[in-house]
One Martini backbone bead per residue (centre of mass of N, CA, C, O) as a GRO file, in nm:
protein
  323
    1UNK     BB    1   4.744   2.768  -1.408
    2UNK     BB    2   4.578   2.936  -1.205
    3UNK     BB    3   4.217   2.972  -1.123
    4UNK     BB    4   3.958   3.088  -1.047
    5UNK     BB    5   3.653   3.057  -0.968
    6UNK     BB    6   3.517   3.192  -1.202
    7UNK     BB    7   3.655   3.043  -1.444
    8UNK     BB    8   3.599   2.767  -1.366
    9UNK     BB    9   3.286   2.817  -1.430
   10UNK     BB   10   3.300   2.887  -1.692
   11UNK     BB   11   3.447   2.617  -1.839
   12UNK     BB   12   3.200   2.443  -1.753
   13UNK     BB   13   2.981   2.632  -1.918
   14UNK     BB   14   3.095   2.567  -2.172
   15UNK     BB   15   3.114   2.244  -2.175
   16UNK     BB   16   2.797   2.234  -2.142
   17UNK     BB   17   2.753   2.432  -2.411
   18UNK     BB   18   2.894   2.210  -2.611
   19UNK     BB   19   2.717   1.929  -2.514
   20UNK     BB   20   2.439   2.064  -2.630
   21UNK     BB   21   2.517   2.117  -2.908
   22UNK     BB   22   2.559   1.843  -3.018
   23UNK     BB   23   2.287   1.692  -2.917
   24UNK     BB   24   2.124   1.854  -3.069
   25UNK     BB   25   2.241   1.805  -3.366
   26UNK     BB   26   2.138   1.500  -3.323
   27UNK     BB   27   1.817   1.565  -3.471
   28UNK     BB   28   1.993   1.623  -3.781
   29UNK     BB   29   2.036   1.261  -3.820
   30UNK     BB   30   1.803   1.147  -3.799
   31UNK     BB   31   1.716   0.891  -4.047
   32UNK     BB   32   1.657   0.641  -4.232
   33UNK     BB   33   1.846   0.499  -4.128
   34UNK     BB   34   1.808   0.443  -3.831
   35UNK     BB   35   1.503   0.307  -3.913
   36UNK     BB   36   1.665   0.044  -4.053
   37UNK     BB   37   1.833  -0.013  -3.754
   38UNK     BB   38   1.574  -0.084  -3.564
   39UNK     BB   39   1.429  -0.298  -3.801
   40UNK     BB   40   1.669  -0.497  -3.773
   41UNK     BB   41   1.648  -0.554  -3.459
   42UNK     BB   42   1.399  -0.638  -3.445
   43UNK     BB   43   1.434  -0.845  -3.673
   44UNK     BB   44   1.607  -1.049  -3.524
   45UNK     BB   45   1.737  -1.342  -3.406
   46UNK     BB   46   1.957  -1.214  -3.297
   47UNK     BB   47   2.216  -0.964  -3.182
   48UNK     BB   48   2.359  -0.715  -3.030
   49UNK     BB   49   2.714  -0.594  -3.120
   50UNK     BB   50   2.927  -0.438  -2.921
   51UNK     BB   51   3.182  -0.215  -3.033
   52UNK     BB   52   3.493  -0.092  -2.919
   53UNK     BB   53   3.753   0.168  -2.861
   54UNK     BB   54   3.805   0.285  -2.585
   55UNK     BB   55   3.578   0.512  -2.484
   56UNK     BB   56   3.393   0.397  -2.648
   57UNK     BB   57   3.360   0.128  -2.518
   58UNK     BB   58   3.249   0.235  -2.278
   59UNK     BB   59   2.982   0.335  -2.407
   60UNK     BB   60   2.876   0.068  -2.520
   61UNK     BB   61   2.876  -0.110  -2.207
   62UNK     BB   62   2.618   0.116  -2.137
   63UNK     BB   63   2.422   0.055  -2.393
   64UNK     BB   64   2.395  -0.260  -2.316
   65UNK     BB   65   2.279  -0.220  -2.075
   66UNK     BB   66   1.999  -0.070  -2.148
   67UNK     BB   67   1.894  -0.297  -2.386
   68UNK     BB   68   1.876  -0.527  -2.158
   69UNK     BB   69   1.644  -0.373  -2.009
   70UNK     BB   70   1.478  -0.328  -2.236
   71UNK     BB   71   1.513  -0.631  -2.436
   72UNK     BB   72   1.763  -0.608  -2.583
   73UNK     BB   73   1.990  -0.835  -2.660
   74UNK     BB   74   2.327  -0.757  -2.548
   75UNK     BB   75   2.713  -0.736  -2.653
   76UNK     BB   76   3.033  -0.682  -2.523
   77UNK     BB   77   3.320  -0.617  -2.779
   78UNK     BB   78   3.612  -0.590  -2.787
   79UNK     BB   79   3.826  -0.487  -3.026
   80UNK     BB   80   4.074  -0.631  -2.929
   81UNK     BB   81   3.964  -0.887  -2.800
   82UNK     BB   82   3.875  -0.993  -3.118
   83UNK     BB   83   4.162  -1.017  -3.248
   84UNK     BB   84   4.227  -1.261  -2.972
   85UNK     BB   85   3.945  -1.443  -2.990
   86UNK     BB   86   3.626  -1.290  -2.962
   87UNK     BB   87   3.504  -1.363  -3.236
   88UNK     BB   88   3.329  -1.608  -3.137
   89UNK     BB   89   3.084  -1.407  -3.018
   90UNK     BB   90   2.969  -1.467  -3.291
   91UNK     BB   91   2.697  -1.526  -3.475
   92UNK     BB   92   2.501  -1.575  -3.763
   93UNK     BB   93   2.251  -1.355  -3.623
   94UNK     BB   94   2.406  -1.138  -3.602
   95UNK     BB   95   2.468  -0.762  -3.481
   96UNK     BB   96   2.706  -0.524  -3.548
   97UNK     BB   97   2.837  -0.268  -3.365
   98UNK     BB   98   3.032   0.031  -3.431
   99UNK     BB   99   3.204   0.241  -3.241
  100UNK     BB  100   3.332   0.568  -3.364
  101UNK     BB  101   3.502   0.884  -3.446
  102UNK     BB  102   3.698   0.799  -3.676
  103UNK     BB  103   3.673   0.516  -3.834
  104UNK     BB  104   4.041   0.426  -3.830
  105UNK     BB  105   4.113   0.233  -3.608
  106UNK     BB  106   4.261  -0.038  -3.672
  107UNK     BB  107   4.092  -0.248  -3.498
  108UNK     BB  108   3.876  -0.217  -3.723
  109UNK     BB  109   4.018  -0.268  -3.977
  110UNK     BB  110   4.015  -0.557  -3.900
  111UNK     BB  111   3.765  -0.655  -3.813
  112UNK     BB  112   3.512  -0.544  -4.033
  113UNK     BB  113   3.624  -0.788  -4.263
  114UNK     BB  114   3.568  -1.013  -4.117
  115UNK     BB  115   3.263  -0.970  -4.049
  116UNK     BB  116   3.209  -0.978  -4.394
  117UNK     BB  117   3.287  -1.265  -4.392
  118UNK     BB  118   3.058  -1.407  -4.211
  119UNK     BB  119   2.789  -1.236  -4.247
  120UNK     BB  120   2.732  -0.954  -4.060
  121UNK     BB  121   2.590  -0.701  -4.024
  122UNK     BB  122   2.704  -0.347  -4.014
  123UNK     BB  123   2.710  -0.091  -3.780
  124UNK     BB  124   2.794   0.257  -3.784
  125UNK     BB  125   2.890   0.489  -3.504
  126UNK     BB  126   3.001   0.786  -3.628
  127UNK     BB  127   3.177   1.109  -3.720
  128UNK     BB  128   3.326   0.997  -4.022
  129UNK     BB  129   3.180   0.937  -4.320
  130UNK     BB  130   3.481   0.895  -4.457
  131UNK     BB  131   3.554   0.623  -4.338
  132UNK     BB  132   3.604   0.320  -4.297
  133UNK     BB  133   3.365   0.218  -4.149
  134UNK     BB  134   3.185   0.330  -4.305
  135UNK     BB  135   3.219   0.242  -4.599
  136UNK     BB  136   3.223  -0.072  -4.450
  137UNK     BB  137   2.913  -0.034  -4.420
  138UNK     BB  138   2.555  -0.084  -4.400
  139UNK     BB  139   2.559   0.109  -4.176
  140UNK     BB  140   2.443   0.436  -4.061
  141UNK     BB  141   2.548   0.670  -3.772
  142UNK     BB  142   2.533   0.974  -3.681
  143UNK     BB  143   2.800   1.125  -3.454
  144UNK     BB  144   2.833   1.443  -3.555
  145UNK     BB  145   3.132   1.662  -3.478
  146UNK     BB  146   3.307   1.990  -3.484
  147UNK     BB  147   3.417   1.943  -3.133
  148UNK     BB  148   3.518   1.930  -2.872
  149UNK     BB  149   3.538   2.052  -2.503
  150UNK     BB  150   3.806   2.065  -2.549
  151UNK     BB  151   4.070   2.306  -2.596
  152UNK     BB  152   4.230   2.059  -2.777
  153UNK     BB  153   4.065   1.876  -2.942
  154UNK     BB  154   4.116   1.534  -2.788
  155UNK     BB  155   3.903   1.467  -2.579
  156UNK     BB  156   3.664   1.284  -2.505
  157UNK     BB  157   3.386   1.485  -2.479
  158UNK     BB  158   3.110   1.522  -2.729
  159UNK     BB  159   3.148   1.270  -2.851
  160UNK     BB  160   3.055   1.025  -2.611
  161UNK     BB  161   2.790   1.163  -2.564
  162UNK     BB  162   2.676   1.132  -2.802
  163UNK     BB  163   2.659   0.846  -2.832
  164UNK     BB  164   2.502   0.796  -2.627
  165UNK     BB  165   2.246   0.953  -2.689
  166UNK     BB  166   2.198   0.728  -2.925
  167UNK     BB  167   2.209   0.508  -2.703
  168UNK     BB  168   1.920   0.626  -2.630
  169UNK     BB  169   1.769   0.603  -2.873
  170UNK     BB  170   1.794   0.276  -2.978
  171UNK     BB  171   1.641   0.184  -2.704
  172UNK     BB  172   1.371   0.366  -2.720
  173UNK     BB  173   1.276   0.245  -3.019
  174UNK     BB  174   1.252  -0.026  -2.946
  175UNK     BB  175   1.107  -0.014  -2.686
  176UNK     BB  176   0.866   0.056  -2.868
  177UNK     BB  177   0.822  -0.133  -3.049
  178UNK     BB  178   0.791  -0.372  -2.861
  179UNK     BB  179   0.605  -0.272  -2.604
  180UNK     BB  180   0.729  -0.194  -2.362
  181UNK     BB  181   0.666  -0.263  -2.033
  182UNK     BB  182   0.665  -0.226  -1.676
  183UNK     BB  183   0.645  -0.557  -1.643
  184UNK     BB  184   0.892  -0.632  -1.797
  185UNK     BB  185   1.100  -0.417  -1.653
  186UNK     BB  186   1.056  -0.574  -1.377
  187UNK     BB  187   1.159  -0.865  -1.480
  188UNK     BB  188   1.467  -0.706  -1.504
  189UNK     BB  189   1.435  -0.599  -1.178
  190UNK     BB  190   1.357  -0.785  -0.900
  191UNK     BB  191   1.637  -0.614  -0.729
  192UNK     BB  192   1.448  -0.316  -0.715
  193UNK     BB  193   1.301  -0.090  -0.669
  194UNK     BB  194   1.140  -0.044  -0.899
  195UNK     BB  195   1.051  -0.326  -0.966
  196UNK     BB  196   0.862  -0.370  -0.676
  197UNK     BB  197   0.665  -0.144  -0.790
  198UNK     BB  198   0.567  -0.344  -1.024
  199UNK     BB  199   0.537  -0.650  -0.863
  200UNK     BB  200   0.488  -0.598  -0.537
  201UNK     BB  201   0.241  -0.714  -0.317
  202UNK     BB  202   0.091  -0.720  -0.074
  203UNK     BB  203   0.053  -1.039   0.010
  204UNK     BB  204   0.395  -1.027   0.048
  205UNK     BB  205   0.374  -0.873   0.329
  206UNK     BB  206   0.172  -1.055   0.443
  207UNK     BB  207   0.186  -1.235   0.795
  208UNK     BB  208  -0.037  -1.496   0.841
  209UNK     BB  209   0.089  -1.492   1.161
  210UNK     BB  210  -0.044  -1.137   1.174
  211UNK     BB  211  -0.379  -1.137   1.273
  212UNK     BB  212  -0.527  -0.838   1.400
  213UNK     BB  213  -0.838  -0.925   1.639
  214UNK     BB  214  -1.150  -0.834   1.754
  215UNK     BB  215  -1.412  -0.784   1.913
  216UNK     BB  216  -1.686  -0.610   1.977
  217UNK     BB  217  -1.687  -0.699   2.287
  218UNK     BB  218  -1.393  -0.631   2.373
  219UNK     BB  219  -1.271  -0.507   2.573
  220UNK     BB  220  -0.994  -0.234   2.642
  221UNK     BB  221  -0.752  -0.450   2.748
  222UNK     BB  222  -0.749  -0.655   2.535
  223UNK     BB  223  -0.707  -0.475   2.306
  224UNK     BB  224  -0.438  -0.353   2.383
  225UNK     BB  225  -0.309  -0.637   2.392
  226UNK     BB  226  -0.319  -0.672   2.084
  227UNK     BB  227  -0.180  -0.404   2.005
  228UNK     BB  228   0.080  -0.487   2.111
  229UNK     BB  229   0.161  -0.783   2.016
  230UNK     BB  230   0.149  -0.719   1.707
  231UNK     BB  231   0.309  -0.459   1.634
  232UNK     BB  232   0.124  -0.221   1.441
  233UNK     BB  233  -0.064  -0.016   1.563
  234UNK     BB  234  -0.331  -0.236   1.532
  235UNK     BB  235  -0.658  -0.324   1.501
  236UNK     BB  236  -0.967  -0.517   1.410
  237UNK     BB  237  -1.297  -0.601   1.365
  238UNK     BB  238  -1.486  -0.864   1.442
  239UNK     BB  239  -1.745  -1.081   1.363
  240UNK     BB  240  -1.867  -1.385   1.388
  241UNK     BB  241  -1.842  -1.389   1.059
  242UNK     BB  242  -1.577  -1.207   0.953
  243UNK     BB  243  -1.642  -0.914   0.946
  244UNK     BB  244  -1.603  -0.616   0.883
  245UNK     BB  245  -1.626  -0.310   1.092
  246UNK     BB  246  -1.329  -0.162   1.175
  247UNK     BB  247  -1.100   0.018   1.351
  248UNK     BB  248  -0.789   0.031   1.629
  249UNK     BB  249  -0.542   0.284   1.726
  250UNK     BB  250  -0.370   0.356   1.930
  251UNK     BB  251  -0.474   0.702   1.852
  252UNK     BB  252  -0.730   0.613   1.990
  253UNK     BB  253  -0.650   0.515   2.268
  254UNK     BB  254  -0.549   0.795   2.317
  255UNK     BB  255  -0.841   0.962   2.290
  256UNK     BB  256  -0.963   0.826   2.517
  257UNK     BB  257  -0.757   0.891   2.777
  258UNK     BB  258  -0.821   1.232   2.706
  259UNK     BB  259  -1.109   1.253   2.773
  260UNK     BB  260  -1.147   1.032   3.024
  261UNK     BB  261  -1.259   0.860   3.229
  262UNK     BB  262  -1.420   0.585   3.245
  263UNK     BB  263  -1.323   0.254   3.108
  264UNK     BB  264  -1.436  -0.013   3.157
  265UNK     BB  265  -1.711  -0.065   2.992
  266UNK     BB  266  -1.561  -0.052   2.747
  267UNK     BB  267  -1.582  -0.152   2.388
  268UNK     BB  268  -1.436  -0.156   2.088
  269UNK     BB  269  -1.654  -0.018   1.951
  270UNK     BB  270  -1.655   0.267   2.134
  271UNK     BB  271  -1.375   0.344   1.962
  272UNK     BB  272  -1.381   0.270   1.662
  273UNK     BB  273  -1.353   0.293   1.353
  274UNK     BB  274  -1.504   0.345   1.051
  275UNK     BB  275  -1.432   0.295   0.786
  276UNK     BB  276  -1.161   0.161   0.653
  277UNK     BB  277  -0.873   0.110   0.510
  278UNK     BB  278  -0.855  -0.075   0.206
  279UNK     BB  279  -0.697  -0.391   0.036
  280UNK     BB  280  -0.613  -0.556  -0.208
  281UNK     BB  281  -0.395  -0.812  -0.217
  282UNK     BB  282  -0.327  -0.762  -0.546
  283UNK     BB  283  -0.167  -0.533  -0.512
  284UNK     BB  284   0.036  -0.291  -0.477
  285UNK     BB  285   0.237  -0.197  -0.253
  286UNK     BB  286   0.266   0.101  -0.343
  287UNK     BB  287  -0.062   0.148  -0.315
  288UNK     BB  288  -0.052   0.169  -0.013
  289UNK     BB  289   0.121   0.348   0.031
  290UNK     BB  290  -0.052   0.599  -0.114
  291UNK     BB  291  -0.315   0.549   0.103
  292UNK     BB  292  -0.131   0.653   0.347
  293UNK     BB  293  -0.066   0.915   0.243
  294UNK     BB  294  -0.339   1.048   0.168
  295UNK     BB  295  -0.435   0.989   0.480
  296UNK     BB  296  -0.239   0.940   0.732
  297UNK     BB  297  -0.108   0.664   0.767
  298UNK     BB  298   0.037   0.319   0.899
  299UNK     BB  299  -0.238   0.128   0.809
  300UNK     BB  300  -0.356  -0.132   0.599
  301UNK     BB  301  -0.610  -0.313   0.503
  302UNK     BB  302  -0.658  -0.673   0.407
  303UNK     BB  303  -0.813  -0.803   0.116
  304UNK     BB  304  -0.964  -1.135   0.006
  305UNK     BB  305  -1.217  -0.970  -0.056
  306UNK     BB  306  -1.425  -1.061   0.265
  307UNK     BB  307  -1.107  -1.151   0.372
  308UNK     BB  308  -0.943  -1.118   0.605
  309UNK     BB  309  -0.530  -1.091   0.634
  310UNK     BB  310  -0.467  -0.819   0.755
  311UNK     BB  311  -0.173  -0.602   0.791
  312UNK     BB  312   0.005  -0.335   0.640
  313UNK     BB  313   0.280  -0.139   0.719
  314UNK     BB  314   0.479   0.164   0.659
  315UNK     BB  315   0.746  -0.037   0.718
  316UNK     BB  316   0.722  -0.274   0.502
  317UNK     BB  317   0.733  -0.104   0.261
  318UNK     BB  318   1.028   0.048   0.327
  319UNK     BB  319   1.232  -0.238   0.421
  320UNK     BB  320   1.173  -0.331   0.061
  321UNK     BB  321   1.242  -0.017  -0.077
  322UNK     BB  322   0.981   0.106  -0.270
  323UNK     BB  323   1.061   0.430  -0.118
   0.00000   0.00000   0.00000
């Protein structure tokens, strides 16, 4: 039957304000058990193996990604594909955790009794407290729920959330009891924008062999002709003894040329800014964004120590995707 507008959004708005209130009910489900399963994994010598069938399935596969991503070592193992030979993943110092909402689908009840036979703790992250899976585990993890989002109460839509949202709470909590910090995070994410926000640092991006500087006398054709070859959009000054005295940007080189009258006699000292910003190498290159959007330019000293070491502008920190 085909639905209106308004039905269509009334319908969306009902499904988002009952896994609203499931998410809600989770925060009276965090009990001592939680506690003890944090503290288990916490202290395992082994791995993390997270398993499940149906949906519950996907669900573990992206708890187990969010865990490796925070520092928790986990692997996703296929509860049909355990009992047809990947039981094999499971080592002896492993904690395993069982994810579903019924607690009752064959290939747990097959599973669970194998795995208490290796020796293996196991967790259940469960809905039906009163299932196989519950009364057969170590621990218990309440993902209980009163009904889908389904209007025939089926379609796993409710359950999976709160799993979901369950697996980013044992997440968080592991993260926070490791001490995980933004540089481990980063550590862990090389290839990505956070990451490099984390670790790439202006030396990173400066060019050792485009490092544009002119002396104080010299002409404003010569000026000019530096800031050009460089493509920086800027050249900085420095004195015979490699002192920096200023910088001269493009915008400089515009603003002489509005004022008009003859500039022949000018020479770099009378057109340059004086106190420039600048930048130790050692820093964070988003910290050098932050210092050119704070400030309205386009290109920032980089210093280590009282040695230039170059330029770099915010199109090199742009390229490397850091913002």
């Amino acid at each position: 039957m085909i639905k209106s507008n308004e039905d269509i959004k009334l319908i969306a708005k009902e499904v988002i304000s009952k896994e609203a209130s499931a998410v809600a009910a989770l925060e009276n489900l965090i009990d001592d058990s939680f506690s003890a399963v944090i503290s288990l994994i916490f202290n395992s010598k082994g791995r993390l193996i997270i398993t499940g069938i149906g949906k519950s399935a996907i669900i573990g596969s992206k708890i187990v990604a969010t865990l490796n991503s925070t520092g928790t070592p986990s692997i996703f193992m296929h509860a049909a594909d355990a009992i047809h030979g990947d039981l094999g993943i499971i080592q002896p110092d492993d904690i395993v955790m069982c994810i579903s909402k019924s607690g009752n689908t064959p290939e747990i009840k097959v599973l669970v009794p194998l795995m208490k036979k290796m020796g293996n703790k196991v967790i259940a992250m469960v809905s039906n407290c009163d299932s196989f899976l519950a009364l057969h585990s170590d621990y218990i993890i309440r993902t209980t729920v009163l009904s889908e989002a389904c209007p025939n109460n089926l379609a796993p839509t409710s359950s999976t959330t709160t799993q979901l949202v369950m697996g980013d709470a044992i997440a968080v909590a592991l993260l926070s009891v490791r001490g995980f910090t933004q540089q481990d995070f980063a550590l862990l994410h090389p290839g990505g924008s956070l990451g490099k926000k984390m670790y790439m640092r202006v030396c990173d991006l400066v060019d050792s062999k485009v490092r544009p500087y002119v002396k104080p006398n010299d002409s404003i054709q010569n000026t000019i002709i530096n800031i050009s070859a460089n493509r920086l959009g800027a050249t900085v000054v420095l004195d015979e003894g490699g002192e920096l005295k200023g910088i001269i940007t493009d915008g400089d080189v515009r603003r002489m040329l509005e004022r008009g009258g003859s500039f022949d006699k000018l020479v770099a000292t009378d057109i340059m800014s004086l106190n420039p910003k600048t930048i130790d190498a050692g820093e964070l290159a988003v910290k050098a964004f932050n210092l050119m959007e704070t400030n309205k330019i386009t290109s920032v000293i980089v210093m280590e120590g009282d040695k230039y070491m170059g330029l770099v502008h915010i199109h090199d920190i742009i390229r490397e995707g850091i913002v």
